[in-house]
DRENKE-673661 format. One record per atom (N, C-alpha, C, CB): residue in three letters; y, x, z. Coordinates in steps of 0.02 Angstrom, whole numbers, plus 32768, in hexadecimal, padded with zeros to 4 digits. Glycine has a CB too. Layout:
<sites>
ALAYXZ;...
</sites>
This chain:
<sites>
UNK881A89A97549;UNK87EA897B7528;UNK881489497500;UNK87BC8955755D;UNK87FD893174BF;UNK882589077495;UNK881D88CF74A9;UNK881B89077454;UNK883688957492;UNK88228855748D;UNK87D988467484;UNK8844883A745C;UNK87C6885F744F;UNK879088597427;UNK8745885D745B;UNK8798889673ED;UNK874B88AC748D;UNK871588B774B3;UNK8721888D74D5;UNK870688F074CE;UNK876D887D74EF;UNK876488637538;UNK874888147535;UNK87B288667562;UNK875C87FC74EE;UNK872687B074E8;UNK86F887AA74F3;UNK8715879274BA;UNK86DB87E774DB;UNK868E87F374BE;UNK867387FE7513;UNK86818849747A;UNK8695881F752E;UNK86818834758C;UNK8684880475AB;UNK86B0886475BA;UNK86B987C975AE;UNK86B1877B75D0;UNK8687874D75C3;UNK86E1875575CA;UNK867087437571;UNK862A8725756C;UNK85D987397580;UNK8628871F7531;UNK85E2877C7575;UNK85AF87927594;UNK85AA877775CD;UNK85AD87CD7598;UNK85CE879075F7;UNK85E987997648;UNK85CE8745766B;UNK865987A7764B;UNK85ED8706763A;UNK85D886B87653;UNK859B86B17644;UNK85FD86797632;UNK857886CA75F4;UNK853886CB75F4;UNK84ED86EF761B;UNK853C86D675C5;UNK850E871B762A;UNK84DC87337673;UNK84E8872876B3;UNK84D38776767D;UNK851E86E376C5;UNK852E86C37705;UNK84EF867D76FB;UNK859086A9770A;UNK84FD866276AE;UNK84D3862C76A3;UNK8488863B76A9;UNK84E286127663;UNK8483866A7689;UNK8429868B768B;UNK8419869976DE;UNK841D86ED7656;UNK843886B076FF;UNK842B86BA7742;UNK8427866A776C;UNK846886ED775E;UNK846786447769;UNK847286147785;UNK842685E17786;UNK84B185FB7763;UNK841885DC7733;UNK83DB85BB7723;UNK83A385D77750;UNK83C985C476D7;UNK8388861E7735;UNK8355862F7762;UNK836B862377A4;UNK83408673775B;UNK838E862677B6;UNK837E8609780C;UNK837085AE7825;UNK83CF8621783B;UNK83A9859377E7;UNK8377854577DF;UNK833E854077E0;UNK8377852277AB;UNK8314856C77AE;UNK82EF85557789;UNK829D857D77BB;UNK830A856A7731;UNK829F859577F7;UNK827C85BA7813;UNK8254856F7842;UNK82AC85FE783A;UNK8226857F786A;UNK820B85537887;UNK8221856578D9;UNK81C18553786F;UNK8239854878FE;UNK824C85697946;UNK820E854F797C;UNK82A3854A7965;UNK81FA8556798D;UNK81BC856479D6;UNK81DA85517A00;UNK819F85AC79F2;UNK81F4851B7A2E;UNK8209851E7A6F;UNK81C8850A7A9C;UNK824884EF7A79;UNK81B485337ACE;UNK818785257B15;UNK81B3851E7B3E;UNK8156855C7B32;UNK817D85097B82;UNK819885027BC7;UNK818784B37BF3;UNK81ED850C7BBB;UNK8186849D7C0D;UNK819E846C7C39;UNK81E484467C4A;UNK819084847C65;UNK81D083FB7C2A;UNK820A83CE7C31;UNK820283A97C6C;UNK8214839F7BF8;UNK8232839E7C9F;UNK822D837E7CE2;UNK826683437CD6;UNK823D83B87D28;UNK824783097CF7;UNK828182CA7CE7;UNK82AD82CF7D1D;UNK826282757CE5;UNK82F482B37D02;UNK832782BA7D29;UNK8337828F7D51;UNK835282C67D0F;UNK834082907D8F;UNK8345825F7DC1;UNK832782717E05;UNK832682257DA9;UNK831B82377E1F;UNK830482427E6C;UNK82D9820F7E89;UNK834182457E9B;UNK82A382247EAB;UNK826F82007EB5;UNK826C81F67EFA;UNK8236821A7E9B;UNK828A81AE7F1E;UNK828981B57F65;UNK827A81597F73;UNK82DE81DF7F89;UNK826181447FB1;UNK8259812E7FAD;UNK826080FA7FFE;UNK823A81457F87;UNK825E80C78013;UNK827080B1805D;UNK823D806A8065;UNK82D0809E8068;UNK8220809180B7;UNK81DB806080C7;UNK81FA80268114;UNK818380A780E6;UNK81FD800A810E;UNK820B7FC9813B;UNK81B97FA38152;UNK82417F8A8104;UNK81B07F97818D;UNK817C7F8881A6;UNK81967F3F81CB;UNK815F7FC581D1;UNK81627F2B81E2;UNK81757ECE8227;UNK814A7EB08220;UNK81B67E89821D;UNK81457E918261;UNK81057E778267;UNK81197E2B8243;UNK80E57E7982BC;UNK80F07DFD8238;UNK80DD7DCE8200;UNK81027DE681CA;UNK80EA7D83820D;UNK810F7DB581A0;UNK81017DAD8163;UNK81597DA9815A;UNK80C87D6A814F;UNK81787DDB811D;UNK81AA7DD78107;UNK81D27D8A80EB;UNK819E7E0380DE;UNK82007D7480EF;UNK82117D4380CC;UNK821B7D538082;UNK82477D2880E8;UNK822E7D918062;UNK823A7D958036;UNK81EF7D90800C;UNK82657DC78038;UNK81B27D9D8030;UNK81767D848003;UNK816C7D4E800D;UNK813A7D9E8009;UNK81767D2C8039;UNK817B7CEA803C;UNK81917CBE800B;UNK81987CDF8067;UNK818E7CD67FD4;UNK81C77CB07F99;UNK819D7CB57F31;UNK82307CF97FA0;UNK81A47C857F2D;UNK81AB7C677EEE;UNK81AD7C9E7EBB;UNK81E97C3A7EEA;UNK81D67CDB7ECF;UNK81F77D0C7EA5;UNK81D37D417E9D;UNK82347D217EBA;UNK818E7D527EC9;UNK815E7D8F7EC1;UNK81247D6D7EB6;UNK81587DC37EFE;UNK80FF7D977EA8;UNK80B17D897E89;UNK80897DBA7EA5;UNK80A77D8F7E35;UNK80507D9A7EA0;UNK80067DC97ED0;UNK7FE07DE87EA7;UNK7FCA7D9A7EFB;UNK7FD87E3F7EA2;UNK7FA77E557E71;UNK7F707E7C7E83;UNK7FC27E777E43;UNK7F5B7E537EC5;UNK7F187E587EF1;UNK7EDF7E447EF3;UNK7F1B7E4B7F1D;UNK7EC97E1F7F23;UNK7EB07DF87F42;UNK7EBF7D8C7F1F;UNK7ED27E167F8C;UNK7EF87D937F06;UNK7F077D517EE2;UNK7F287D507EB8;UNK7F1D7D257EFD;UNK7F217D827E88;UNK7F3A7D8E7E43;UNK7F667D5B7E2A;UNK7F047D957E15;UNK7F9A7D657E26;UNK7FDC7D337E0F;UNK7FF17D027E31;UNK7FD47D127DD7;UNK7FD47D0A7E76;UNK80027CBE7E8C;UNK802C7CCF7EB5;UNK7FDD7C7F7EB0;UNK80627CA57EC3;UNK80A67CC77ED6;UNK80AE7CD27F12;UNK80DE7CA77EC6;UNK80BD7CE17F4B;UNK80D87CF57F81;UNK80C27CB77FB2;UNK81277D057F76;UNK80DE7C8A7F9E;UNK80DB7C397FBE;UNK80947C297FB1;UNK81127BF87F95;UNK80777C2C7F8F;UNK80347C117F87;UNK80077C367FB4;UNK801C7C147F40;UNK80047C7C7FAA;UNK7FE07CAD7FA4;UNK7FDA7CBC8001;UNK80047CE87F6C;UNK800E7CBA8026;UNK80227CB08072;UNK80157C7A8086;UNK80627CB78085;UNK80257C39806B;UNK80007BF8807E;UNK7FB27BE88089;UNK80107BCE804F;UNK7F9A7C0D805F;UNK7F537C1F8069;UNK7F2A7C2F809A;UNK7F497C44804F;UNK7F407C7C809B;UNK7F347CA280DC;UNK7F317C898110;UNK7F587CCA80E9;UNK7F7A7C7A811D;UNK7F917C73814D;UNK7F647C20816E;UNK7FE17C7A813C;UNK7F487C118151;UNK7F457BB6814C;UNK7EFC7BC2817D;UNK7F377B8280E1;UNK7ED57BFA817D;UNK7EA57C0481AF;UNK7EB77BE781ED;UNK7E997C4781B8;UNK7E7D7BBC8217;UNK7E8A7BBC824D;UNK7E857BFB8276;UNK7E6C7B92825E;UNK7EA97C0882B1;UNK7EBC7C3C82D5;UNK7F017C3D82E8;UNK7EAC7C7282B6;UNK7F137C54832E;UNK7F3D7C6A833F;UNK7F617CA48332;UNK7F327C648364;UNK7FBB7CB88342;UNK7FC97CF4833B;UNK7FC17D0D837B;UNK80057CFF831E;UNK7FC47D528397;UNK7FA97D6F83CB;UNK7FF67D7683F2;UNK7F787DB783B7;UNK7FF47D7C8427;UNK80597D7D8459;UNK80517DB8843F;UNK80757D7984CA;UNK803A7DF78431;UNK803F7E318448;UNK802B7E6483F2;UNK80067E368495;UNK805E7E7083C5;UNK804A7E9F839E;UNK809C7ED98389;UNK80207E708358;UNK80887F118367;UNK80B17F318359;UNK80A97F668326;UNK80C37F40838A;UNK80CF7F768315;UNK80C47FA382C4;UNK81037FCF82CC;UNK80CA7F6C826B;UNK80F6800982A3;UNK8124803E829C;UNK811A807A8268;UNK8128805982DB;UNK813980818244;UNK812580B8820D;UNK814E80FF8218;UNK8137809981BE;UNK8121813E8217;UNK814281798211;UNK812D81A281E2;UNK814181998245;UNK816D81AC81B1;UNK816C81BA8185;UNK81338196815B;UNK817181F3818C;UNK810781978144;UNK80D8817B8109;UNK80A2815A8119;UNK80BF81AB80E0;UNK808F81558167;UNK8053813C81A0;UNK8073810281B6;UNK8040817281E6;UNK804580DA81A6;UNK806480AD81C9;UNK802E809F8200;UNK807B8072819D;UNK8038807A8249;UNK800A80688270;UNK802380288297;UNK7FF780A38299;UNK8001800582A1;UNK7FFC7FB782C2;UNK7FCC7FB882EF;UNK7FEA7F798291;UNK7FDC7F938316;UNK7FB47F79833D;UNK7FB27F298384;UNK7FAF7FB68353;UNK7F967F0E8379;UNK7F777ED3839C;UNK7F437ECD83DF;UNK7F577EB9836A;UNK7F6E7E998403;UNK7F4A7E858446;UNK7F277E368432;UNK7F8B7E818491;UNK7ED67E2F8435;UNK7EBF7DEC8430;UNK7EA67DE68470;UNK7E8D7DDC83F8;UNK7EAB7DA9848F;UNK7EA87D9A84BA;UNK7E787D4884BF;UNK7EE97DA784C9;UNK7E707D228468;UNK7E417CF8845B;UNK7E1D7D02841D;UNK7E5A7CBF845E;UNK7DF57CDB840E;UNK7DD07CE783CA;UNK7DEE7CD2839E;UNK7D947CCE83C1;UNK7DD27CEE836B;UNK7DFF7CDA8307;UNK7E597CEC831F;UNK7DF87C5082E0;UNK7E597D09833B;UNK7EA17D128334;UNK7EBC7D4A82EF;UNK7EB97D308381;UNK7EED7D4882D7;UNK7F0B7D7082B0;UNK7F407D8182AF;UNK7F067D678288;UNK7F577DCF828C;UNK7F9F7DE08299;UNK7FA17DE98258;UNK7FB77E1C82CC;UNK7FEB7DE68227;UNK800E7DF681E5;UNK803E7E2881FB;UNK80317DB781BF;UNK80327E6881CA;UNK80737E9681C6;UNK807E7E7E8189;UNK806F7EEB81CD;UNK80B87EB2818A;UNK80EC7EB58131;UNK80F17F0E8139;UNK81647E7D8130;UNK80DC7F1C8104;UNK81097F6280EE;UNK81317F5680AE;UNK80D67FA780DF;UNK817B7F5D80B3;UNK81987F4A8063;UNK81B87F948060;UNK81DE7EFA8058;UNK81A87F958026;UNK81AB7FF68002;UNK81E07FE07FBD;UNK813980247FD7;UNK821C80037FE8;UNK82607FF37FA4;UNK826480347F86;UNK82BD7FDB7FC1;UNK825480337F3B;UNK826680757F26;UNK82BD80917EFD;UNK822A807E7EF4;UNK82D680C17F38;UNK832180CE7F4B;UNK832881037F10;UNK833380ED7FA4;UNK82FD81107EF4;UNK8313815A7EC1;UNK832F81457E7D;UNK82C981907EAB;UNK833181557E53;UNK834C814E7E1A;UNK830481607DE0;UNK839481837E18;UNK82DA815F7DFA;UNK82A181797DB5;UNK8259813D7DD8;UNK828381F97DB9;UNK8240811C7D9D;UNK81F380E67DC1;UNK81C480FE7DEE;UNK81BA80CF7D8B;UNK81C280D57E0E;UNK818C80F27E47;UNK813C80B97E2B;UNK81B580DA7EB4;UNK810981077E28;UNK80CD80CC7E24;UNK80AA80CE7E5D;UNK809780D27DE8;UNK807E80937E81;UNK806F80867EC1;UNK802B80747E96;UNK809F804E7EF5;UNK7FE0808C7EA9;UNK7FAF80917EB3;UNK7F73808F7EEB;UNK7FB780AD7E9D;UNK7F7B80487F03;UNK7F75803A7F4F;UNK7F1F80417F63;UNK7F967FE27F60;UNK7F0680497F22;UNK7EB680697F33;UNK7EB880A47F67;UNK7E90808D7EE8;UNK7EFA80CB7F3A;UNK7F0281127F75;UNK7F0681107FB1;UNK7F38813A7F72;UNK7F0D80C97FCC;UNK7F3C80CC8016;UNK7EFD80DD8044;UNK7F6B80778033;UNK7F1380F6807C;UNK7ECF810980B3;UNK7EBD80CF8109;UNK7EEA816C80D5;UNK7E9780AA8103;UNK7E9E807A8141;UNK7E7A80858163;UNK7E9A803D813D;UNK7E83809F81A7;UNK7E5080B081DB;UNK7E26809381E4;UNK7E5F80B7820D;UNK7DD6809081F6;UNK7DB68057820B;UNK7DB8804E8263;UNK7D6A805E81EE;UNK7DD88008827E;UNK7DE17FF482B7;UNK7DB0801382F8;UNK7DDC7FB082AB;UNK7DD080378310;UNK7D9E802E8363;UNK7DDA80088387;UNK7D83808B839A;UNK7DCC7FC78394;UNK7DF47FBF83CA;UNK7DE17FCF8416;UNK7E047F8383C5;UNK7E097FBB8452;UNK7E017FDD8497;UNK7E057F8F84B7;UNK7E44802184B3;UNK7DFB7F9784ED;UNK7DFE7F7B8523;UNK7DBF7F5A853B;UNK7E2F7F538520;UNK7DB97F188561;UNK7D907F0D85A1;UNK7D6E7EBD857B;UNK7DCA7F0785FC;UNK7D277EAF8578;UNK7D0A7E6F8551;UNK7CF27E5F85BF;UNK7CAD7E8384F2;UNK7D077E1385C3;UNK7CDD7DF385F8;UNK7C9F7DD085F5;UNK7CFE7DCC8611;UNK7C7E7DD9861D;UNK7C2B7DB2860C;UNK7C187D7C862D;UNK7BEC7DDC861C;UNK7C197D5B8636;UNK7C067D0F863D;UNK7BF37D2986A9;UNK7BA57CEC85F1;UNK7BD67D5F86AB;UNK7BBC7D6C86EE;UNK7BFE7D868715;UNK7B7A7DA486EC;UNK7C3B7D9186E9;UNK7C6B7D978704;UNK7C7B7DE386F9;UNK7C667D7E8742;UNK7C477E0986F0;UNK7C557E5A86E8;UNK7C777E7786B4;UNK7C1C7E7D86E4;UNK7CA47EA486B1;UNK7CCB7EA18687;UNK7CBC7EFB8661;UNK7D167E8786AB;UNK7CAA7EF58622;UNK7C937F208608;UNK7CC37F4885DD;UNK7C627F0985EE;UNK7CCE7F8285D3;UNK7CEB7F9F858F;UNK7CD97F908557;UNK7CE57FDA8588;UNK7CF77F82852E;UNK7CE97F6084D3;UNK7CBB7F9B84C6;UNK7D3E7F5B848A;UNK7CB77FCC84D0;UNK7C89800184A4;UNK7C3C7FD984CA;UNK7C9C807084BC;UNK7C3A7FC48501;UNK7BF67FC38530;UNK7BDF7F828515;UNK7BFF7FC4858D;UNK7BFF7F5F84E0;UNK7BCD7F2584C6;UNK7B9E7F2B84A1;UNK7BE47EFA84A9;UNK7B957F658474;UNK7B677F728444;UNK7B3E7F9F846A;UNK7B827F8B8402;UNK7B4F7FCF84AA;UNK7B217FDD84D4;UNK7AEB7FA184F1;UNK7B467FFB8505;UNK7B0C7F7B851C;UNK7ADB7F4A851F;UNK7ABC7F1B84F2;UNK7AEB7F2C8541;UNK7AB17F2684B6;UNK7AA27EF28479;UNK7A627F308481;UNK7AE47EE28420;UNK7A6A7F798478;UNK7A407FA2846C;UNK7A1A7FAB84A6;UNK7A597FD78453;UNK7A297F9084DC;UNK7A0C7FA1851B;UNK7A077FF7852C;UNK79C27F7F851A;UNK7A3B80058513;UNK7A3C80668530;UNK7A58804E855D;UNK7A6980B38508;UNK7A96801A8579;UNK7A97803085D3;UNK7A847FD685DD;UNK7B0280588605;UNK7A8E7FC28624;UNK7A757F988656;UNK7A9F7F678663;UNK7A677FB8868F;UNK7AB27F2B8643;UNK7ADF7F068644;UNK7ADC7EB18665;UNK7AED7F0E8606;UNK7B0C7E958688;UNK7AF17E6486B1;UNK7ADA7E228677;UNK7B2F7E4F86EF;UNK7B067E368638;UNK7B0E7DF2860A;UNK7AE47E0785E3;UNK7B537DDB85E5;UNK7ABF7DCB85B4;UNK7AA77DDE857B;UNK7AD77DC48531;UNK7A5E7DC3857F;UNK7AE17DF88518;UNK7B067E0584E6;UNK7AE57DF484B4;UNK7B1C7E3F84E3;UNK7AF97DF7847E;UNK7AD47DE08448;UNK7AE67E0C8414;UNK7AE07D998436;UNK7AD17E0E83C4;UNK7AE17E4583B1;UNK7B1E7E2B837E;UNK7AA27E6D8396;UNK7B2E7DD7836C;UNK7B6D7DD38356;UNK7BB77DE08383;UNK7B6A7D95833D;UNK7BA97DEF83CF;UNK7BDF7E1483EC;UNK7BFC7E4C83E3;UNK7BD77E1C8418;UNK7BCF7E7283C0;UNK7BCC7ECB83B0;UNK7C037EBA8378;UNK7B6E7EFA838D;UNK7BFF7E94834A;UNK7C387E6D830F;UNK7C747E4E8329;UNK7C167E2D82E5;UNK7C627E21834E;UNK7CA07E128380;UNK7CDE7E398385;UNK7C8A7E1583BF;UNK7CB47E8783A7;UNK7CE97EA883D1;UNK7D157EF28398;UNK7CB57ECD8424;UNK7CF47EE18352;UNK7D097EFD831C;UNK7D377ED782FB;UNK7CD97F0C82F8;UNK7D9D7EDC82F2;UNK7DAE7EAB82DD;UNK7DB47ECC828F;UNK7DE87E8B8305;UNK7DBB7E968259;UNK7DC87E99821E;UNK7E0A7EBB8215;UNK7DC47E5C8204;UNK7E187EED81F5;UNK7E617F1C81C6;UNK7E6B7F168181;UNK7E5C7F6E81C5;UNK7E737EEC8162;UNK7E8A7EE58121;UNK7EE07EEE810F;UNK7E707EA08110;UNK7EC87F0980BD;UNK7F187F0B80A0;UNK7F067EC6807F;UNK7F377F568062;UNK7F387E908071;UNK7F117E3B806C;UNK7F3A7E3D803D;UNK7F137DF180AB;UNK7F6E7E36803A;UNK7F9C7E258003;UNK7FCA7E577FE8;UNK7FC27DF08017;UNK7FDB7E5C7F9A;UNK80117E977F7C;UNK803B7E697F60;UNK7FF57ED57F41;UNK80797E747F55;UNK80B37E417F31;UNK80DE7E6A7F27;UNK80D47E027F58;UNK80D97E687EDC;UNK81237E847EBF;UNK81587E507E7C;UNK81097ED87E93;UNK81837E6A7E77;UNK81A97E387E52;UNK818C7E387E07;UNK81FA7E4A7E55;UNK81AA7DF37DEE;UNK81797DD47D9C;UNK81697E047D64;UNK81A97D977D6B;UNK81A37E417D66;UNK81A27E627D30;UNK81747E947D3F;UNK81DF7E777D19;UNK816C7EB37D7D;UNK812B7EDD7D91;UNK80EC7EBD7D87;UNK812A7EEF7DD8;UNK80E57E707D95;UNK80B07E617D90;UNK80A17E537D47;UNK80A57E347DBA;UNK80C17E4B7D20;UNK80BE7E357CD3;UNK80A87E907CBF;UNK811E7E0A7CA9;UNK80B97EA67CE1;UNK80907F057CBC;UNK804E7F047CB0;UNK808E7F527CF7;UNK80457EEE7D0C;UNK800B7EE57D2C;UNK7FD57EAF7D04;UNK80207ECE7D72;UNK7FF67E7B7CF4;UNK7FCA7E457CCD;UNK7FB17E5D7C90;UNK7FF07E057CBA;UNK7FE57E817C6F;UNK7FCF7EA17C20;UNK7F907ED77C1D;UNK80157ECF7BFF;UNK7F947EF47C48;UNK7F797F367C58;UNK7F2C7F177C67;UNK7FA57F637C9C;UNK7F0B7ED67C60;UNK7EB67ED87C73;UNK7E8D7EEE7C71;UNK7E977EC17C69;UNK7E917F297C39;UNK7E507F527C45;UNK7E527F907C6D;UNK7E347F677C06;UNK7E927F927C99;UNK7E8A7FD27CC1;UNK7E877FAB7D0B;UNK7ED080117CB5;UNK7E467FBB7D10;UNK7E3B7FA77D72;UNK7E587FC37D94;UNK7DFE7FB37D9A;UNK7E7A7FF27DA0;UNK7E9080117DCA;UNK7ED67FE47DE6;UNK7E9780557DAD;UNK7EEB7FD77E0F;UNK7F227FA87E4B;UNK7F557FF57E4F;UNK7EED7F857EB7;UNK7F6E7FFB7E00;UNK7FB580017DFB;UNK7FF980007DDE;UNK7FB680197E02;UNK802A7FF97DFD;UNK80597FDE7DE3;UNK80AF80007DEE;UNK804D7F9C7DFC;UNK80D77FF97DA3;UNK8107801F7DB2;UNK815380017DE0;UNK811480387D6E;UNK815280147E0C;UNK819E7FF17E27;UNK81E4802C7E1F;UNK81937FDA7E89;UNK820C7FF97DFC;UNK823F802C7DD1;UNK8270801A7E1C;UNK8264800E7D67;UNK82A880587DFE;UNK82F180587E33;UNK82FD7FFF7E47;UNK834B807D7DFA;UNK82FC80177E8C;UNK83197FDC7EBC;UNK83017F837EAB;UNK83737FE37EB4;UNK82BE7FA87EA9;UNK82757F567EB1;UNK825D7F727EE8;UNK82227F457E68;UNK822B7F477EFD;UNK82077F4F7F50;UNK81C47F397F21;UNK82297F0B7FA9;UNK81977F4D7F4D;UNK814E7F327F57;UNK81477F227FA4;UNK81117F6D7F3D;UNK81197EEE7FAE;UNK81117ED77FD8;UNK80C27EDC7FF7;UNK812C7EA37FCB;UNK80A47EF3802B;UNK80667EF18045;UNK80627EE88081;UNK80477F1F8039;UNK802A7EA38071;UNK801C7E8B80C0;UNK7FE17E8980DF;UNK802D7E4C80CD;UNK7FEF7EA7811F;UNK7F947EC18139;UNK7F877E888159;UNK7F827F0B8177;UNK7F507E768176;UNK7F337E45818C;UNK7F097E6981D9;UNK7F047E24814A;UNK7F0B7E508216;UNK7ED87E7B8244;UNK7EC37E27825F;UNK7EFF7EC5828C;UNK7E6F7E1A8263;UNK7E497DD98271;UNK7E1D7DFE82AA;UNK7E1A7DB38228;UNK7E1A7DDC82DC;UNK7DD37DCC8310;UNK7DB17D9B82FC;UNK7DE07DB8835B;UNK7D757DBF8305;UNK7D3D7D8082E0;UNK7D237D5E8321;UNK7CEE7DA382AB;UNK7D0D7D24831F;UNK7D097CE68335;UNK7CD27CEA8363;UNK7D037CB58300;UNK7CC27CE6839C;UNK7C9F7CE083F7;UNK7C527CB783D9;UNK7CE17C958447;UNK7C0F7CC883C3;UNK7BEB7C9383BC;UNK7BCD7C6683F3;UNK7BC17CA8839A;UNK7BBA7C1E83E3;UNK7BCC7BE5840A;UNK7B917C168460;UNK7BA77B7E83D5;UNK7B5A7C46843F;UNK7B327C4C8470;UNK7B307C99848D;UNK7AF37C318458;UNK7B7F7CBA8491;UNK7B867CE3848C;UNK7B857CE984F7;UNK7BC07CEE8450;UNK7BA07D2C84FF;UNK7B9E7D358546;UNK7BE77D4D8552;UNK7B627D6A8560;UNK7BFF7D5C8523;UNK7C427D638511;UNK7C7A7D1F8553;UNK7C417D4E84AA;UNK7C9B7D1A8592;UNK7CB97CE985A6;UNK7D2A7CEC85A6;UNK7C8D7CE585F3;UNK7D237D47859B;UNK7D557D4E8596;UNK7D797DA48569;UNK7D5F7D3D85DC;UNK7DA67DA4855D;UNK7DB27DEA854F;UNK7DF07DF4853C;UNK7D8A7E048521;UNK7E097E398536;UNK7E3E7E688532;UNK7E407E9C850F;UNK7E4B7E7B8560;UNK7E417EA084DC;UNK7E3C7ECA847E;UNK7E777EDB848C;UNK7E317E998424;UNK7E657F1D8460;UNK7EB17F3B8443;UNK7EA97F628407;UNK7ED97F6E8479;UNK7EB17F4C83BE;UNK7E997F4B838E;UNK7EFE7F8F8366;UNK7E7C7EE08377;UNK7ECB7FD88367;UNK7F047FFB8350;UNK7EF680188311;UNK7F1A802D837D;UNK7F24801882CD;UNK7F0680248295;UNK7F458045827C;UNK7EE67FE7826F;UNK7F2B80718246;UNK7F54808F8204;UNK7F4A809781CB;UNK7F6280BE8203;UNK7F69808E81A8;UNK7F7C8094816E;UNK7F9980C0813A;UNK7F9280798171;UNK7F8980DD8112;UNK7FB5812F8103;UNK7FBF811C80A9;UNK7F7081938118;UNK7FFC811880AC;UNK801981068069;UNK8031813B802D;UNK805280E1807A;UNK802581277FF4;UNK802C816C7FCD;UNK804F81487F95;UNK7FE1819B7FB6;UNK808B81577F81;UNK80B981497F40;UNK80AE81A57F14;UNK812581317F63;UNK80BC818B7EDF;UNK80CD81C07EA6;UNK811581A77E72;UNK808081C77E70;UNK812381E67E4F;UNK815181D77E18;UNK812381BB7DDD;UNK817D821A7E02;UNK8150819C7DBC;UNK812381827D89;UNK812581AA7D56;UNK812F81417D73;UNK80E281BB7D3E;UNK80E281F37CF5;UNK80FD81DF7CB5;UNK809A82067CDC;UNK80F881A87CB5;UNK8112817C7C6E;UNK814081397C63;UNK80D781647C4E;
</sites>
């Protein structure tokens, strides 16, 4: 081959590298499938009975029950009820359940847990506490009656109904009495969660994102309601056992 073809064979040769090269630019590519975010979604639940010090503070905010007020305010409140704390309560969480429970032994008494939920993973955790599941209370034990007879808590609303034969007359705000109150009372998370939370007003829904290594804070409340002045009610021994079933997710966005 001369010079001549073999020029003529190398231009060709770059010009149908360029024509190819282009069409494959110049094509539209389709990628499908599923993108999964990278990281790890884990998370660590700490329980105790009263009230954390770390909500106790200036530095979290309430996006409950007292929408923006801080830790200190928001516990001062509550807490400011008359009533006693009870000698006798305890809490324990397995795996995602949590359960408590309380001995009253007078009226209006109340107990405070803490559950503080630190999220340990590396990707936001959103907490949507509508989801959470709270047992409704049967508590156990023995109500005394003024005649001295000492009845099972279930047998007070028997004798209010007169299905069985009782020495006292009961009344029917005892049947309430011996039902104590289970509330989730207070949520507290730190300013920048709650500043999400503040922006966000037209979505009702109670949720909020807590990114790598923030806590949220939730505090249950368990109340005995109060002996009326003409009750038959003279003594008693409650045991008020409850749960709680908590549900975190990753955050979608």
């Amino acid at each position: 081959m001369n010079r001549k073809n073999l020029s003529v064979a190398v231009v060709l040769a770059v010009l149908l590298t360029l024509a190819v090269g282009y069409a494959l630019f110049s094509q539209t590519i389709n990628i499908t499938g599923t993108a999964t975010a990278q990281g790890s979604f884990s998370y660590n639940i700490q329980v105790q009975k009263g009230i954390n010090e770390e909500a106790y503070s200036d530095d979290v905010y309430e996006i409950g029950n007292e929408f923006g007020s801080t830790g200190t305010y928001a516990i001062d409140f509550y807490t400011s009820y008359v009533g006693s704390e009870p000698s006798s309560a305890s809490i324990l969480n397995t795996g995602n359940n949590v359960t408590y429970s309380v001995n009253f032994t007078k009226p209006r008494q109340r107990q405070f847990f803490t559950i503080k939920v630190t999220n340990t993973g590396t990707i936001d955790m959103e907490v949507n506490y509508i989801d959470f599941v709270m047992d409704t209370p049967t508590p156990t034990g023995t109500i005394t009656g003024k005649s001295g007879t000492v009845y099972d808590v279930s047998d007070v609303e028997k004798c209010v109904n007169k299905t069985i034969t009782c020495a006292d007359n009961f009344i029917l705000a005892d049947t309430q009495f011996s039902i104590t109150r289970n509330d989730l009372t207070l949520v507290f998370v730190n300013e920048r969660a709650y500043n999400e939370v503040a922006e966000n007003t037209e979505d009702p829904s109670p949720s909020v994102i807590i990114k790598p290594n923030e806590s949220i804070y939730f505090i249950i409340r368990v109340v005995l309601n109060d002996v009326q002045y003409n009750s038959a009610i003279k003594e008693f021994n409650i045991t008020s056992t409850n749960n709680i079933n908590l549900v975190f997710n990753q955050a979608t966005n």
